[in-house]
C-alpha positions in Angstrom: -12.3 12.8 6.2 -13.7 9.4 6.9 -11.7 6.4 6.8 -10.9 3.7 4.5 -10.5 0.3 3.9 -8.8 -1.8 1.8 -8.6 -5.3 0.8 -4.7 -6.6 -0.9 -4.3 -10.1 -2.4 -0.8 -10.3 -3.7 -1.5 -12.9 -6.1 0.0 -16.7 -5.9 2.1 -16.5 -2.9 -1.8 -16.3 -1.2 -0.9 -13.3 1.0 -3.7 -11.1 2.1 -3.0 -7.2 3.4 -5.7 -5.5 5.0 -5.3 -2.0 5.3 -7.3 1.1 6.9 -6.1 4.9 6.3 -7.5 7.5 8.5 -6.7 11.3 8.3 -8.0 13.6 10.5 -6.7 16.9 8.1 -6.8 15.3 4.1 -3.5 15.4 4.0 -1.0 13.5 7.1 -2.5 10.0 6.7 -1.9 6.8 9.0 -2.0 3.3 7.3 -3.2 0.5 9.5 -1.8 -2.8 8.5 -3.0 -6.2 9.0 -1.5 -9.6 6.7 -0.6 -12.8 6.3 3.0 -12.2 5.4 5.6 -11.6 7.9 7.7 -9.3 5.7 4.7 -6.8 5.3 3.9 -7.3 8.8 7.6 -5.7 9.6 6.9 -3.0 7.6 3.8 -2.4 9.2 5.6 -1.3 12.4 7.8 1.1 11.0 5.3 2.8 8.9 5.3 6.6 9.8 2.2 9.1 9.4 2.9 9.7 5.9 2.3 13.4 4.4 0.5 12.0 1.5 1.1 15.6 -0.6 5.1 15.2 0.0 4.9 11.4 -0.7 3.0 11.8 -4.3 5.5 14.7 -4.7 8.5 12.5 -3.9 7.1 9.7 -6.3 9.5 6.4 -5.8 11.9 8.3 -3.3 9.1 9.3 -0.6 9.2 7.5 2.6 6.3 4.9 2.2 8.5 3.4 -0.8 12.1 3.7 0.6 11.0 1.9 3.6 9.6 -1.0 0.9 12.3 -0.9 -1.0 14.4 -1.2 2.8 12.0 -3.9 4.2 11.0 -6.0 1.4 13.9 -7.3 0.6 13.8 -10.9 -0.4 9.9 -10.3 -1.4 8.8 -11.1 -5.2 9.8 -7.8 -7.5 6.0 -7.9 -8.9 4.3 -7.6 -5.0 1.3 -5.6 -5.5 1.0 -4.5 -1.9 3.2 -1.8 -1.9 1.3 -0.1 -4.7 -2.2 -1.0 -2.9 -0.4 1.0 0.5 -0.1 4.0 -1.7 -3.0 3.9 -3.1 -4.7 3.8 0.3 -2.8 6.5 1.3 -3.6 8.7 -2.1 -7.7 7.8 -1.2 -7.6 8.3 2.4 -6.1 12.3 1.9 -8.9 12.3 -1.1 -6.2 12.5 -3.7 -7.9 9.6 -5.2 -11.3 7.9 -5.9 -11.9 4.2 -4.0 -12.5 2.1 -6.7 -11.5 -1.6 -7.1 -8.6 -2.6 -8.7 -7.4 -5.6 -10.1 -4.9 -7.4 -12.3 -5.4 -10.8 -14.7 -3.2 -12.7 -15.9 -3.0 -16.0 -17.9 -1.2 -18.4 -20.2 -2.0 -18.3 -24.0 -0.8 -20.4 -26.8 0.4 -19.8 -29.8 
């Protein structure tokens, strides 16, 4: 499977993850982490290969999100990088399409 890469911009704290999945077998996946926030960055380290069938499986108790819900503590509720890190790990074992993804938000009045 070839790799991927993936570009996260968390929003108005001005964070950028950069993240690269490899999997030699489509299914055990290893996330490569780069950012700008220090939290993430801890996270980074303690990421294991993830067995992206038994994560998707697991849905918000696998181990990619525990160790978010472990690490990130103090982090905004809303951060989008943890759903960008599995989403990398869904594309990388082919259980998903790369596409871009995105999010808008703004003020209206009433």
């Amino acid at each position: 499977m070839p790799d991927i890469k993936g570009t996260i911009n968390a929003g108005v704290c001005g964070f950028t993850t950069e993240v690269v999945g490899r999997s030699e077998d489509g299914q055990n996946v290893t996330l490569s982490i780069t950012s700008d926030c220090e939290n993430v960055r801890q996270l980074a380290v303690l990421l294991p290969e993830l067995d992206a069938y038994s994560e998707i499986g697991a849905g918000y108790d696998g181990e990619l999100l525990r160790l978010v819900r472990e690490r990130l503590q103090g982090c905004c509720g809303g951060c989008v990088v943890p759903a960008g890190l599995f989403k990398a790990m869904q594309v990388t074992a082919g259980l998903a399409l790369p596409h871009t993804l995105s999010m808008e938000f703004e003020r209206v009045t009433g």
